[in-house]
N, CA, C and O of each residue as an XYZ file, in Angstrom:
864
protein
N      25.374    -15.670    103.568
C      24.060    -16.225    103.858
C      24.147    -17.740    103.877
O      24.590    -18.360    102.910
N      23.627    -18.462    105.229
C      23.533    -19.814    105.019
C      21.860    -20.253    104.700
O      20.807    -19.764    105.109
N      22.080    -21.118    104.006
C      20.691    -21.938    104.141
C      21.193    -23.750    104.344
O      21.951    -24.428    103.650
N      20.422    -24.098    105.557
C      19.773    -25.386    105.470
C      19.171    -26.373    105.353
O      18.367    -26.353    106.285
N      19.016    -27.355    104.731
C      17.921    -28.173    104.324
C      18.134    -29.423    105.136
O      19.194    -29.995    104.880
N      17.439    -29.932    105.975
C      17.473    -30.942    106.731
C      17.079    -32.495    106.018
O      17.409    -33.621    106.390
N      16.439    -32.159    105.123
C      15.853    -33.573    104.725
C      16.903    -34.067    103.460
O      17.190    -33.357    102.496
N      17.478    -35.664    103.740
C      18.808    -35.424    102.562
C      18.706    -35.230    101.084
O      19.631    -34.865    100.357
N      17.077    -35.606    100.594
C      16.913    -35.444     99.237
C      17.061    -33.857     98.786
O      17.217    -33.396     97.655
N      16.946    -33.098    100.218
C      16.879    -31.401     99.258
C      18.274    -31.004     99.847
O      18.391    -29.796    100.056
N      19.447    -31.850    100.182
C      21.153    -31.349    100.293
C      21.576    -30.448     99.576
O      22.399    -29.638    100.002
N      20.939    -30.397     97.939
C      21.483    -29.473     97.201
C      21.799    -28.052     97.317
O      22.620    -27.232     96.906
N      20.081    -28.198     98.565
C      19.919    -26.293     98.773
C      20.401    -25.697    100.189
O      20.022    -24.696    100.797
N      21.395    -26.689    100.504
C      22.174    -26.181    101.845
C      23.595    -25.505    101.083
O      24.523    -26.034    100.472
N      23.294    -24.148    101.421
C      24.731    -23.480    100.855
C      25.456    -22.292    101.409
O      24.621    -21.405    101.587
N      26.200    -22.046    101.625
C      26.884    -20.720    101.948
C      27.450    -19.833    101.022
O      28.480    -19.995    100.368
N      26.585    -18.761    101.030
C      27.139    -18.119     99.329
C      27.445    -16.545    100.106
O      27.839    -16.437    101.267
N      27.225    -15.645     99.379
C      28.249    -14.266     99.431
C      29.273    -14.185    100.030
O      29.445    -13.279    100.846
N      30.069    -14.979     99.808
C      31.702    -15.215    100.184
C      32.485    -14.716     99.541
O      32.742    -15.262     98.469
N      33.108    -13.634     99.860
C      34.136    -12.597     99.080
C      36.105    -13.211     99.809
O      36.509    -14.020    100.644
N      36.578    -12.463     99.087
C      37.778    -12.702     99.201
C      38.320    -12.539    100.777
O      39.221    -13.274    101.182
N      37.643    -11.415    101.730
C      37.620    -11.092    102.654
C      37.207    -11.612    103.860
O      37.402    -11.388    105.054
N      36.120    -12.927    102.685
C      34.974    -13.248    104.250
C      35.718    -15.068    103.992
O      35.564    -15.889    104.897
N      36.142    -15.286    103.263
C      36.675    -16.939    102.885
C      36.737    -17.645    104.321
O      35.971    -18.570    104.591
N      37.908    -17.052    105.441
C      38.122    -17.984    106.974
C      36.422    -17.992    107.561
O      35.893    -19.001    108.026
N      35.551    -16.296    107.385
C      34.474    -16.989    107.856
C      33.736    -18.107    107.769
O      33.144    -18.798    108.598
N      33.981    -18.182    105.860
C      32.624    -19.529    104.966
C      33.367    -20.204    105.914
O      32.741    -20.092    106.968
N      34.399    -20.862    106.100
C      35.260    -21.800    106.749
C      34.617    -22.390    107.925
O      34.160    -23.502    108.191
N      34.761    -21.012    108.683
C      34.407    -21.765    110.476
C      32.781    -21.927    109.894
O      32.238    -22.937    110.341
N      31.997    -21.170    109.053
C      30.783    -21.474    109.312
C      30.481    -22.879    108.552
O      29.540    -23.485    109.064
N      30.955    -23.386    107.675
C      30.933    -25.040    106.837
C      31.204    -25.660    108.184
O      30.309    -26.447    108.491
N      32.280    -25.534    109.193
C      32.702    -26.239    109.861
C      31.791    -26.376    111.593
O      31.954    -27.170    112.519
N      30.816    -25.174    111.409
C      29.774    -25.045    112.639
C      28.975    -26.612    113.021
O      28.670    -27.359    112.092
N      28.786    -26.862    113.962
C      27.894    -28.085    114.284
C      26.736    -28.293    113.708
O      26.404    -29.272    113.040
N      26.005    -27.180    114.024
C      24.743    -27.036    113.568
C      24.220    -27.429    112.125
O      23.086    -27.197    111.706
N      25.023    -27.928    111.585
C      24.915    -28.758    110.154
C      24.592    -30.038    110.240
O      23.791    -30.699    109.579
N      25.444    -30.392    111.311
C      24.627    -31.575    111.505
C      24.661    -32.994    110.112
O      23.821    -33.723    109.583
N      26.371    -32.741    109.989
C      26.573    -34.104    109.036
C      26.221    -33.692    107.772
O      26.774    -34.333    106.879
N      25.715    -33.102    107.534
C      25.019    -32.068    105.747
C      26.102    -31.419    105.692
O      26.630    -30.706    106.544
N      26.559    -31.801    104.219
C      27.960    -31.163    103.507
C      27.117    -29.892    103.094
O      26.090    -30.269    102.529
N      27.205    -28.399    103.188
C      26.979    -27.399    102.486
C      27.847    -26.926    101.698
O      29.010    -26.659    102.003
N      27.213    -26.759    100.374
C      27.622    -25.697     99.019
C      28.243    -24.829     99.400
O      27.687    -24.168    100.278
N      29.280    -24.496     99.089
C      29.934    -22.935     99.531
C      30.029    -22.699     98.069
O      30.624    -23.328     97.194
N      29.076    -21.322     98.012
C      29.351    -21.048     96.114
C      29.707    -18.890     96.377
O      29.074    -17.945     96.849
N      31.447    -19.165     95.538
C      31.696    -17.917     95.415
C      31.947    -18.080     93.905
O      31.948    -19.067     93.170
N      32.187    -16.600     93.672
C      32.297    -15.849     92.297
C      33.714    -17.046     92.026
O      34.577    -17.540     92.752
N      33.423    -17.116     90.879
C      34.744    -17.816     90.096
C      35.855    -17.201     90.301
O      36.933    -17.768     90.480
N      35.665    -15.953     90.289
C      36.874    -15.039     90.550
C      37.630    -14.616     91.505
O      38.304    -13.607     91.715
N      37.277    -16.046     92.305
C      37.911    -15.582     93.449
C      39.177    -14.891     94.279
O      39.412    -13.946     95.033
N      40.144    -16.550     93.310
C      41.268    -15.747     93.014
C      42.085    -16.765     93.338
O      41.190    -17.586     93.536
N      43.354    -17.533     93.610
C      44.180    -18.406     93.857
C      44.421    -18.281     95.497
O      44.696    -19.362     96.018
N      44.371    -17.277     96.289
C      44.699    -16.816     97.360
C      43.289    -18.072     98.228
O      43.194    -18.822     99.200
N      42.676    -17.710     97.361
C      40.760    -17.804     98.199
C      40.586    -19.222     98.234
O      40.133    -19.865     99.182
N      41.055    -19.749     96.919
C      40.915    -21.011     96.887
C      41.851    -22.052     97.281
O      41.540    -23.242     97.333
N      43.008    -21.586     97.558
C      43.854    -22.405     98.345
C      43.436    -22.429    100.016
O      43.879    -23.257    100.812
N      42.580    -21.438    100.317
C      42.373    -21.508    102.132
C      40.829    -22.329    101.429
O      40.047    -22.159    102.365
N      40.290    -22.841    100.683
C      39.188    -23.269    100.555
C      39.772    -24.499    100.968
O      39.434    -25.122    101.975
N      40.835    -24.896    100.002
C      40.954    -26.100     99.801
C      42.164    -26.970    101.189
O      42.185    -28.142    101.565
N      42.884    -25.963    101.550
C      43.274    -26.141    102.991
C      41.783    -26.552    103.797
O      42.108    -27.376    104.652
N      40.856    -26.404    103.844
C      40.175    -26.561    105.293
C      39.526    -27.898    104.869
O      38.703    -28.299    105.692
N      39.703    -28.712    103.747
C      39.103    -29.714    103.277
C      38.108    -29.725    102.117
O      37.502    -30.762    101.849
N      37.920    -28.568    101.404
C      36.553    -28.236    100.403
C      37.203    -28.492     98.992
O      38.401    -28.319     98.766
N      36.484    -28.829     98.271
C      36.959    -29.577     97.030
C      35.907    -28.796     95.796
O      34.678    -28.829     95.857
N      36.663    -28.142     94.749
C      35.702    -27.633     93.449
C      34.583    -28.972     92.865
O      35.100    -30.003     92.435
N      33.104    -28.834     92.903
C      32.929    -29.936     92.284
C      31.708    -29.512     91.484
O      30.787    -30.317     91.345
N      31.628    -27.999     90.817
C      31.501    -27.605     89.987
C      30.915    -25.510     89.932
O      31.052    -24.465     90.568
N      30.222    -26.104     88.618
C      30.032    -23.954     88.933
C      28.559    -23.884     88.395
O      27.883    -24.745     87.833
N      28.252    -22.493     88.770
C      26.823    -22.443     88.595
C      26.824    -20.966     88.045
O      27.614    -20.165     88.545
N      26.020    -20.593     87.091
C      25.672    -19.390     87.013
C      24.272    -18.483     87.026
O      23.086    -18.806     86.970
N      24.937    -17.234     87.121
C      24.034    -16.279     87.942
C      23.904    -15.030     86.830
O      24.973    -14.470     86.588
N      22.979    -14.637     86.278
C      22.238    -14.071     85.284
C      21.775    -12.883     85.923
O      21.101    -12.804     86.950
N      22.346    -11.685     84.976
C      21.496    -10.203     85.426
C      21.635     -9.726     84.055
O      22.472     -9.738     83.151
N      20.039     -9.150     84.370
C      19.998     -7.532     83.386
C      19.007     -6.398     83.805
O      17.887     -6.483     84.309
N      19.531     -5.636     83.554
C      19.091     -4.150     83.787
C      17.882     -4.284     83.161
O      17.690     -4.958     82.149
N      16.915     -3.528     83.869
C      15.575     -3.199     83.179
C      14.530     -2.037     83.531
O      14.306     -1.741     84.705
N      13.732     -1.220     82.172
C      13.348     -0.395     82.673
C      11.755      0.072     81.615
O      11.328     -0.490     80.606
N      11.314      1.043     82.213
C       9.841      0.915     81.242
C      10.017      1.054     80.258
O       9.028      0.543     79.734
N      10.973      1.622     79.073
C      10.985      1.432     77.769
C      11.176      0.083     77.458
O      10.898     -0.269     76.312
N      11.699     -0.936     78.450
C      11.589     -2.365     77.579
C      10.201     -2.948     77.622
O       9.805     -3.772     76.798
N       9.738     -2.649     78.266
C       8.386     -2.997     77.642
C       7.854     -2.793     76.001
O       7.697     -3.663     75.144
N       7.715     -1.813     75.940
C       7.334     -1.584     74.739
C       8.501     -1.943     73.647
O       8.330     -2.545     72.588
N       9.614     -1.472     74.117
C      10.666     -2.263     73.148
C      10.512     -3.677     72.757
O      10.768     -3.929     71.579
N      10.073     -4.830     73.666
C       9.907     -5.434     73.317
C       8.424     -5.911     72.665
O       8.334     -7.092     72.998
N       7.503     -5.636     72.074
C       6.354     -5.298     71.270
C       5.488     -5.923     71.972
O       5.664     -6.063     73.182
N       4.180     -6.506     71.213
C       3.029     -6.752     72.261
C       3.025     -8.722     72.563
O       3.666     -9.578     71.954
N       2.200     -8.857     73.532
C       2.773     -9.490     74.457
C       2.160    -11.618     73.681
O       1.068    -11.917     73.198
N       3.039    -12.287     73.836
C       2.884    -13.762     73.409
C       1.190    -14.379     73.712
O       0.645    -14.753     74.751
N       0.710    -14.279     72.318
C      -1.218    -14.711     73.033
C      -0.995    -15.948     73.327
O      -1.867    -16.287     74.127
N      -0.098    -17.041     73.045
C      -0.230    -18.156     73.886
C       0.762    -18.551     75.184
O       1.123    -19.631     75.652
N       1.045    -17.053     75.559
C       1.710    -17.161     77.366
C       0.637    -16.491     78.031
O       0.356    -15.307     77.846
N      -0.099    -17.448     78.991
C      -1.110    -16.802     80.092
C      -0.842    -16.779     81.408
O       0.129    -17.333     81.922
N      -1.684    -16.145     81.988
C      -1.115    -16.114     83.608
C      -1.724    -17.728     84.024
O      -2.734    -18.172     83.480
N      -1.097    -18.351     84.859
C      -1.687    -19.436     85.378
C      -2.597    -19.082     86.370
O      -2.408    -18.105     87.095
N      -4.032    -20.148     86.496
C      -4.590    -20.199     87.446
C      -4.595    -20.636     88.774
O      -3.567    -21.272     89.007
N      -5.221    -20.563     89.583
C      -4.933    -21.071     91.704
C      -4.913    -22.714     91.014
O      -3.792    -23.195     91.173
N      -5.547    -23.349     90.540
C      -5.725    -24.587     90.286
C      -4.109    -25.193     90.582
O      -3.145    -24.640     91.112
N      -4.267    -26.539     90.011
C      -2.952    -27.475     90.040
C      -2.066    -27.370     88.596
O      -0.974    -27.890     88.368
N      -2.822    -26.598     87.771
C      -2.081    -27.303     86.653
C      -1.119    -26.209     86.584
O      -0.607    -26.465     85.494
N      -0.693    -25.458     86.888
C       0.804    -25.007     86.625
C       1.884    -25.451     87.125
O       2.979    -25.017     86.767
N       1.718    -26.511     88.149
C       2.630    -26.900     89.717
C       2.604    -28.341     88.355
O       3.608    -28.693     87.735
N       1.140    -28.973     88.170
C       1.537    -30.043     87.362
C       2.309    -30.370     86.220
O       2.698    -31.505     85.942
N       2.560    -29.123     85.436
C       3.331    -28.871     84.279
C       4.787    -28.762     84.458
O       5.712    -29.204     83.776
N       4.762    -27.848     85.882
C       6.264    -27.614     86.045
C       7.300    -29.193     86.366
O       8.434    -29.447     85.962
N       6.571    -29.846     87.042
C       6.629    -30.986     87.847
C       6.777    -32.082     86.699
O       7.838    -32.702     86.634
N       5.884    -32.312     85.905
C       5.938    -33.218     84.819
C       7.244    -33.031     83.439
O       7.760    -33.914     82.754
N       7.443    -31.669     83.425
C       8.578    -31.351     82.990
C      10.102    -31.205     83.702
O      11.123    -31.193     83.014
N      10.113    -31.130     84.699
C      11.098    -31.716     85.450
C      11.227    -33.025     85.597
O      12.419    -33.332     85.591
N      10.553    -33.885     85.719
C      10.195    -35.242     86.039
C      10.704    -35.481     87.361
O      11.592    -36.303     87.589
N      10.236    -34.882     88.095
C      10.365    -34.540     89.353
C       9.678    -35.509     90.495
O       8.485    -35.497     90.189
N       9.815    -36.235     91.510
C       8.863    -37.019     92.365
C       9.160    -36.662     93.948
O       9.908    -35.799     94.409
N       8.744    -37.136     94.283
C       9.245    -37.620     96.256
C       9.199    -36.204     97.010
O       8.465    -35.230     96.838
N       9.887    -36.362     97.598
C      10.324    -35.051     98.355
C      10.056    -33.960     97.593
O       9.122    -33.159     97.614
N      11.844    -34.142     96.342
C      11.953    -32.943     95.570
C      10.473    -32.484     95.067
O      10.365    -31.303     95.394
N       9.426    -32.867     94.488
C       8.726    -32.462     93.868
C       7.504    -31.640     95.115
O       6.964    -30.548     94.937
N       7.353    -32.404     96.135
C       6.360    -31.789     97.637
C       7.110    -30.508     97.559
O       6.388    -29.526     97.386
N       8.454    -30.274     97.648
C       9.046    -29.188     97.985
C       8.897    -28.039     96.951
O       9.116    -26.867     97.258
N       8.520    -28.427     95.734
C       8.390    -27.536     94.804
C       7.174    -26.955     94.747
O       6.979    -25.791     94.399
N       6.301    -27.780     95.100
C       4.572    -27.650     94.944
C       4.497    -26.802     96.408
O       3.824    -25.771     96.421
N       5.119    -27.193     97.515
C       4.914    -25.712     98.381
C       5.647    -24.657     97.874
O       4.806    -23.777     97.690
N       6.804    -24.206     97.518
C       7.578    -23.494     96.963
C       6.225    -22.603     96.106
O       5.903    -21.485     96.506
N       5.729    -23.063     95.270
C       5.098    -22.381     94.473
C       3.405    -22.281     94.671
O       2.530    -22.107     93.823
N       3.315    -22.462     96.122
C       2.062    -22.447     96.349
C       1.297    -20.674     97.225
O       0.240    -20.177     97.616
N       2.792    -20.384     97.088
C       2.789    -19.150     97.720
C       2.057    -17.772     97.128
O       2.233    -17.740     95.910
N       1.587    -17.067     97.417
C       0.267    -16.134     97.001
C       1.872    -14.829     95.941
O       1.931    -14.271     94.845
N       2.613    -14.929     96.906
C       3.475    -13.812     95.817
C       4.079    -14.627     94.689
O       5.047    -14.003     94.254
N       3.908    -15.728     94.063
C       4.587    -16.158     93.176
C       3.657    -16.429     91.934
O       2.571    -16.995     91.809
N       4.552    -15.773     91.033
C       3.429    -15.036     89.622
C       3.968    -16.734     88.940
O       4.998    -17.390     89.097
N       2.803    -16.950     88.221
C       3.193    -18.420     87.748
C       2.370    -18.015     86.031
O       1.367    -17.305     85.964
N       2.796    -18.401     85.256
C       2.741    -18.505     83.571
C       2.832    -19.763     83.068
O       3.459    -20.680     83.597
N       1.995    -19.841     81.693
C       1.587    -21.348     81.095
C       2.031    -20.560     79.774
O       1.886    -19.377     79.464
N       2.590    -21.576     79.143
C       2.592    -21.244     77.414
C       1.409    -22.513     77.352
O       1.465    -23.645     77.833
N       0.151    -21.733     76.434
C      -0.533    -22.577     75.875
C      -1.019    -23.074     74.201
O      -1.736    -22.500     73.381
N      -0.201    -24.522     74.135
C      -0.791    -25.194     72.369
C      -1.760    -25.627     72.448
O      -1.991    -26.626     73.129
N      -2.930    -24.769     71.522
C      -4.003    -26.018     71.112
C      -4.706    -25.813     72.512
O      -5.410    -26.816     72.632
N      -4.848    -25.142     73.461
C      -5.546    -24.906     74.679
C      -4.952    -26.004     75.573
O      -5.581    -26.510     76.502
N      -3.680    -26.344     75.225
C      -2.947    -27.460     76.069
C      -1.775    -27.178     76.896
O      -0.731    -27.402     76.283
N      -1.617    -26.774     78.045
C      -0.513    -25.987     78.889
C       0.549    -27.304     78.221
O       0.183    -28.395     77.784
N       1.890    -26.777     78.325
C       2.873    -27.249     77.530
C       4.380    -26.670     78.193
O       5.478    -27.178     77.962
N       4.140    -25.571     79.004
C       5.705    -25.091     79.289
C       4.783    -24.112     80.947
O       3.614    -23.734     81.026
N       5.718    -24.016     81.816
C       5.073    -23.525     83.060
C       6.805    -22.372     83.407
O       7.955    -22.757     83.202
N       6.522    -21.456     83.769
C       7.466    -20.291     84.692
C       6.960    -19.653     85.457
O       5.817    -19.218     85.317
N       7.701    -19.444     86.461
C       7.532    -18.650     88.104
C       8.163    -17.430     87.559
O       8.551    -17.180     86.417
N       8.175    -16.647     88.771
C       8.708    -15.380     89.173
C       7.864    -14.764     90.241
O       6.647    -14.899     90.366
N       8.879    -13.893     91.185
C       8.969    -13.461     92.039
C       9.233    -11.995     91.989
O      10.113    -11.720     91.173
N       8.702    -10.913     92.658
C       8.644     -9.487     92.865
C       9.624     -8.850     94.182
O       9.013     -8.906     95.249
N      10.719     -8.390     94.266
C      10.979     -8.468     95.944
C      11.721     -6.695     95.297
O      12.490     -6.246     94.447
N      10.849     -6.267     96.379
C      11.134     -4.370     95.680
C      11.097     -4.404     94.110
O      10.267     -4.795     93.289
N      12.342     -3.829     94.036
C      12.385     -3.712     92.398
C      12.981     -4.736     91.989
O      12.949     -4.707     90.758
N      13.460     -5.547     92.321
C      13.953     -6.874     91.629
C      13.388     -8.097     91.289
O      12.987     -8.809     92.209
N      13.269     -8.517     90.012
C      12.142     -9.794     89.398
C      13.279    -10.930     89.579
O      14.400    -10.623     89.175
N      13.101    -12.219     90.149
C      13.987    -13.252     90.413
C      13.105    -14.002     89.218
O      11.887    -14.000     89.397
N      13.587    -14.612     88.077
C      13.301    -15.411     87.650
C      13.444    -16.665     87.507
O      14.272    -17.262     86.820
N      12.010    -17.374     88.659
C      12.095    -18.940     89.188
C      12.076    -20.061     88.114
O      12.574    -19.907     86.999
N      11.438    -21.253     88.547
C      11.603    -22.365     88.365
C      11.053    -22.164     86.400
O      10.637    -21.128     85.881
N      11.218    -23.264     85.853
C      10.999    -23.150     84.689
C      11.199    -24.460     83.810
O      12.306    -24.920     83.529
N       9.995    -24.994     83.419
C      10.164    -26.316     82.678
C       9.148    -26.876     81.409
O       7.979    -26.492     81.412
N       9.483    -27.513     80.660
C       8.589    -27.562     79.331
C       8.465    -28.999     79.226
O       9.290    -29.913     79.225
N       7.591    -28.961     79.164
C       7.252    -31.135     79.082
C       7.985    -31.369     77.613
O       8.110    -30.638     76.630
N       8.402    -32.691     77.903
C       9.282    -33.305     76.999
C       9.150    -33.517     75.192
O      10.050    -33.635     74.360
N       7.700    -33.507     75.028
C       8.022    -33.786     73.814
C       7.387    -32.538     73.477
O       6.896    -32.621     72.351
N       7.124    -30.905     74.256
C       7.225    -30.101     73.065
C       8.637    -29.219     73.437
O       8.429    -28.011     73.319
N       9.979    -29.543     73.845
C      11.299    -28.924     74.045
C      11.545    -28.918     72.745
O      11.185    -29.759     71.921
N      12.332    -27.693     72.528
C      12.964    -26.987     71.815
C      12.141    -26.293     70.405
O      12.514    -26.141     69.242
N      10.989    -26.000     71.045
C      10.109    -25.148     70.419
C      10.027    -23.517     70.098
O       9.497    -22.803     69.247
N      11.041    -23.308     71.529
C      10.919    -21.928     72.334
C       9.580    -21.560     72.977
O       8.919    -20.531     72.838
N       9.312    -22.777     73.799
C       8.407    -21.933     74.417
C       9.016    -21.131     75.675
O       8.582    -20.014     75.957
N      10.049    -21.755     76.425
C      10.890    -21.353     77.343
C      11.736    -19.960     76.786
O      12.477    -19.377     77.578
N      11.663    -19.728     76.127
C      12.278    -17.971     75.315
C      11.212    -16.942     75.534
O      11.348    -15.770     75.885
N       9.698    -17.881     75.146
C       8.535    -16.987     74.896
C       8.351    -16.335     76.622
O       8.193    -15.139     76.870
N       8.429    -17.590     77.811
C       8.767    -17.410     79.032
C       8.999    -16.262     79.610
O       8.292    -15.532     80.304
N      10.498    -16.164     79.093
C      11.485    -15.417     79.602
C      10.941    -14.239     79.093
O      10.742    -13.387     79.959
N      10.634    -13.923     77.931
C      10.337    -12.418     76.865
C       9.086    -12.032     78.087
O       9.008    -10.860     78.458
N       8.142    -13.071     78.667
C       6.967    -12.347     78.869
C       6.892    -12.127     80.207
O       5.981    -11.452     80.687
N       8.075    -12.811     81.110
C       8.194    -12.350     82.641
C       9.045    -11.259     82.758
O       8.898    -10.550     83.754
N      10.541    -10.768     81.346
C      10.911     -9.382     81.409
C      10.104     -8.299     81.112
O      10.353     -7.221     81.651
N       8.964     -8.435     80.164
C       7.902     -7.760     79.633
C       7.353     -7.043     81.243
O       7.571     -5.946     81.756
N       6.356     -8.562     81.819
C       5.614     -8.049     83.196
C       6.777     -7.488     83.849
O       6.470     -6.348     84.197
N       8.116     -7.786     84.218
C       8.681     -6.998     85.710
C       9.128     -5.370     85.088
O       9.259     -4.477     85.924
N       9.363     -5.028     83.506
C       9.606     -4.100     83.526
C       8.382     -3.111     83.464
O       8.500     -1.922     83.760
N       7.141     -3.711     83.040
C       5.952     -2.944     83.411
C       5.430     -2.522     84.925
O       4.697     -1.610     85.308
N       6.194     -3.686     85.683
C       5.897     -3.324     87.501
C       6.786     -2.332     87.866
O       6.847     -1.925     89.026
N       7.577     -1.850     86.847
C       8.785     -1.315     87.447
C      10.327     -1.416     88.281
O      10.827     -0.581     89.035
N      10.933     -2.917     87.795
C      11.514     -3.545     88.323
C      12.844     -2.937     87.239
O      12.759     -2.708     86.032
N      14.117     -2.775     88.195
C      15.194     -2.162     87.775
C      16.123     -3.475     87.618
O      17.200     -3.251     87.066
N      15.955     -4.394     87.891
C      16.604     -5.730     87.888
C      16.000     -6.692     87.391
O      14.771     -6.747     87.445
N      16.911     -7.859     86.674
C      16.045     -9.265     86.368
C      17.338     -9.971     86.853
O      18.497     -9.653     86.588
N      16.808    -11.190     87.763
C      17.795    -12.214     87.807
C      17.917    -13.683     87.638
O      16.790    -14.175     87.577
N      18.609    -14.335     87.565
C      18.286    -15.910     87.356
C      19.535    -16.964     87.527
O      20.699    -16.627     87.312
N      19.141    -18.300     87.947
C      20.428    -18.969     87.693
C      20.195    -19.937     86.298
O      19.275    -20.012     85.483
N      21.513    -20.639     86.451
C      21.327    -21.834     85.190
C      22.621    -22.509     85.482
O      23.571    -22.121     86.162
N      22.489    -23.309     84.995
C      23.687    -24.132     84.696
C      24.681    -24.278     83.493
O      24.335    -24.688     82.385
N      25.726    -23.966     83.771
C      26.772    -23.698     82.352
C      26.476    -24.285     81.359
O      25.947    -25.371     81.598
N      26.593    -24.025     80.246
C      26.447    -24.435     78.972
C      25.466    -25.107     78.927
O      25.575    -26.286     78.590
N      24.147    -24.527     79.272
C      23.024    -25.023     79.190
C      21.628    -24.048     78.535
O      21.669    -22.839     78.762
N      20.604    -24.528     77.852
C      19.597    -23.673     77.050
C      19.437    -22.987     77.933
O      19.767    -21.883     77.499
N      19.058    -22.844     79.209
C      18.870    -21.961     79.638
C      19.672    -21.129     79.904
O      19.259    -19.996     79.654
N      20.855    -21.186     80.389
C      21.974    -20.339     80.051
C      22.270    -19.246     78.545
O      22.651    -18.085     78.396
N      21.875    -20.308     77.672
C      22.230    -19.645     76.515
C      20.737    -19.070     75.795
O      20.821    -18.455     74.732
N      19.838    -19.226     76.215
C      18.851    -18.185     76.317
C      18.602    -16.886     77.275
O      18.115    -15.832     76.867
N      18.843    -17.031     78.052
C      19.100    -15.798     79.149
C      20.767    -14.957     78.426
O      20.838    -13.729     78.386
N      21.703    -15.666     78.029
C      22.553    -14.425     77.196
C      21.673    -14.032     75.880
O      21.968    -12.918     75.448
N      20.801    -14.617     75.259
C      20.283    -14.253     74.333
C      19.577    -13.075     74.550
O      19.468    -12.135     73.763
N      18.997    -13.203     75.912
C      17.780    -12.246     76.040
C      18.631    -10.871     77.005
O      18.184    -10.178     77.919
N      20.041    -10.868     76.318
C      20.542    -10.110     77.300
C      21.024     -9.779     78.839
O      21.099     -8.659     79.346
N      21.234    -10.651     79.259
C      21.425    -11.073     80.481
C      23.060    -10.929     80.760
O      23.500    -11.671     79.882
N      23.867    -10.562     81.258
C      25.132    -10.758     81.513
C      25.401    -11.962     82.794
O      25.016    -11.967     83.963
N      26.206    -12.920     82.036
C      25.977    -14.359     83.228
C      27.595    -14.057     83.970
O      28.543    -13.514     83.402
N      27.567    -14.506     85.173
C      28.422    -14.306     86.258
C      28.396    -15.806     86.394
O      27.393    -16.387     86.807
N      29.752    -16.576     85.966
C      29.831    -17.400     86.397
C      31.237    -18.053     88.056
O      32.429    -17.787     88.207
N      30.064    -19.104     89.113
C      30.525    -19.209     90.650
C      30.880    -20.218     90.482
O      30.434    -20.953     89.602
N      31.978    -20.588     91.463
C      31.927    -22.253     91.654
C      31.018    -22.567     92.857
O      30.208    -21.920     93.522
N      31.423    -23.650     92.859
C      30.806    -25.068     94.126
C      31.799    -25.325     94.672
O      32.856    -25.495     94.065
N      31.648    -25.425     96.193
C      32.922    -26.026     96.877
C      32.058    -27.011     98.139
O      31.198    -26.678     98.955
N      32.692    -28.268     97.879
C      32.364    -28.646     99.554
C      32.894    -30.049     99.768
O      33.301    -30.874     98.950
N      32.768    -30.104    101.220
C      33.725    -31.333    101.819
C      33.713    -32.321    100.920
O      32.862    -32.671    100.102
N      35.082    -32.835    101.265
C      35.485    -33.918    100.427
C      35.183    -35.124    100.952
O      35.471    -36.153    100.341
């Protein structure tokens, strides 16, 4: 799958990913297609690729310049209730601004990147959640429904209430809702050795960690 992003502040999200050991000369000619148009794209495969995979990576000019990981767990209607009744200060967010404003202010996000997020999440299928202190939104999470699989989106906690767990409470209450919709999957990314990483193994998640590859 390719994706492109034309505008250079969102480069990050131009990538070529499900690249197996088999398909490597394709990522190749396709990094190397015109239609890029000067935009270096991400080529992100499984870490495991293998020495074979990554030497034709690195023959065509692509360089490791880091890894990302990719989070799954199984899920089903007994976790619901397994996990007991539900966080009274995680609510559903309202149509209003302030969940887009929370997420945004906790990213510290501006320009582009941040327009791009506020459409991103302006979309009618995207379930959006507030942890609320004191009747004061404080931590904001997305998620997404696609069949049975819950993608668990964007996710950010304004600065001076981090490392509270409200971002745990998050996670507990968007596996809660997708296994009550009936969702056989949860997924997510993060970045290595990072809270969110090491909250998503907490919450059971088995992380698959990919690299990054791209022109040098």
């Amino acid at each position: 799958m390719a994706v492109l992003a034309t505008d250079p502040a969102l480069g990050f999200l131009s990538t070529v990913s499900g690249v197996t050991r088999q398909r490597v000369h394709r990522a190749v000619d396709l990094v190397n297609a015109p239609v890029w148009n000067g935009v270096k794209p991400n080529v992100v495969v499984s870490a495991k690729l293998g020495g074979a995979g990554e030497t034709l990576l690195r023959a065509a000019g692509l360089v490791r310049t880091g890894d990302r990981i990719l989070a799954v767990k199984r899920l089903d209607a007994r976790l619901a209730s397994a996990m007991g009744t539900a966080d009274r200060d995680v609510v559903d967010a309202g149509e209003d601004n302030t969940f887009v404003d929370v997420l945004l202010a906790g990213y510290q996000a501006d320009g582009v990147i941040a327009a791009f997020i506020r459409a991103e999440h302006g979309f009618p299928t995207m379930r959006r959640f507030l942890v609320v202190d004191r009747k004061t939104p404080i931590a904001a999470a997305a998620m997404t429904i696609h069949d049975n699989i819950a993608v668990l989106g964007a996710a950010s906690t304004l600065l001076a209430h981090r490392r509270r767990g409200a971002q745990s409470r998050l996670l507990q209450h968007r596996l809660r809702t997708a296994a009550k919709a009936g969702c056989a999957l949860a997924v997510a990314t993060a970045r290595p050795d990072s809270v969110s990483a090491a909250n998503l193994r907490k919450a059971g998640f088995h992380l698959h960690r990919r690299s990054v590859w791209t022109k040098s």
